[in-house]
N, C-alpha and C positions, 0 to 999 in steps of 0.2 A: 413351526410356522410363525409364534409370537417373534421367535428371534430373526427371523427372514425380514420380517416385516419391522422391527427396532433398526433394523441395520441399512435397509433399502431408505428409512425416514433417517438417519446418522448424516448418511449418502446426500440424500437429498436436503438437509439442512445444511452441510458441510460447503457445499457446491454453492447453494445462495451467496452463504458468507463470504466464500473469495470470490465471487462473481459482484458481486457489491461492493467489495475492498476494491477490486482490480478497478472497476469503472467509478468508482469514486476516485480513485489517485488518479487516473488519467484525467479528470474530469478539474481536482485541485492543483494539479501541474498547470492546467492553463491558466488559473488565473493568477492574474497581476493586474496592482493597481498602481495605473500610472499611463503617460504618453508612450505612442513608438517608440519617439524619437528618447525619452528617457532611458525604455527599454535597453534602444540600442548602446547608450552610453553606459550603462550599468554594466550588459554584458563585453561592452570592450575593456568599460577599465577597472571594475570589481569583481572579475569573475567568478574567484575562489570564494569571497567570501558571500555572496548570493547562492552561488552553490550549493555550499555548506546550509545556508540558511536556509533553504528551500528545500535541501533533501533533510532535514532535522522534520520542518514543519512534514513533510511526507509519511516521517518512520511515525511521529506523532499520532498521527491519523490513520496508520495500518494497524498500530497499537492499538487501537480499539477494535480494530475487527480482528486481529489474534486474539484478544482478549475474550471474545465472545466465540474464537475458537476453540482457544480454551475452556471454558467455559461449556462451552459444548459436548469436550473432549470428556470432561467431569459428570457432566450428566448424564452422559451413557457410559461411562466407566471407560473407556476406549485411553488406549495410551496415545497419546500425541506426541508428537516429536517439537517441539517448542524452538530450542535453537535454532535447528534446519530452518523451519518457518521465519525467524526471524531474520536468518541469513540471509535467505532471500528475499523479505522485505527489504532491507537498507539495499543488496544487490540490484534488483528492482527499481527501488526509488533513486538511487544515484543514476541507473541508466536512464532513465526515465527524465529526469534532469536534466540530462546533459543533452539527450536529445530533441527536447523542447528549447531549452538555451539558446543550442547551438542552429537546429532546423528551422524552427518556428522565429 
């Protein structure tokens, strides 16, 4: 029963963490500091390198909440899968990116 109950709180701690990571990146994808109209020059004629720069700060910021996944993973003994995780952070964060760029 003790282990039922370690494992349903793992569950329920693991969940917070990428539910707070996911709505925290969606939430620093939007911001920028700057005009429209800047905006809109930046994304016509720096693309690549805003890009870049924007999905770096992203992985950045997911990195700490892998980190506390990890973290997590440690304190209940639990094997994590680390690079999967991180894959799809930078995966995530470029699309994520690109779709605020280019939509928004």
């Amino acid at each position: 029963m003790e282990q039922i109950n370690k494992n349903k709180t793992y569950i329920f701690l693991k969940i917070i963490i990428y539910s707070i990571g996911f709505v925290s990146l969606i939430f620093l994808s939007n911001i920028w500091i700057g005009t429209e109209e800047n905006w809109d020059e930046i994304v016509k004629d720096e693309f690549i390198p805003a890009l870049i720069t924007r999905t770096i700060f992203l992985i950045v910021i997911g990195l700490l909440f892998l980190g506390l996944s990890f973290g997590l993973d440690y304190i209940y003994k639990k094997k994590g899968n680390f690079i999967r995780e991180l894959y799809f952070l930078v995966v995530f964060s470029l699309v994520l990116n690109l779709i605020m760029m280019l939509v928004l």
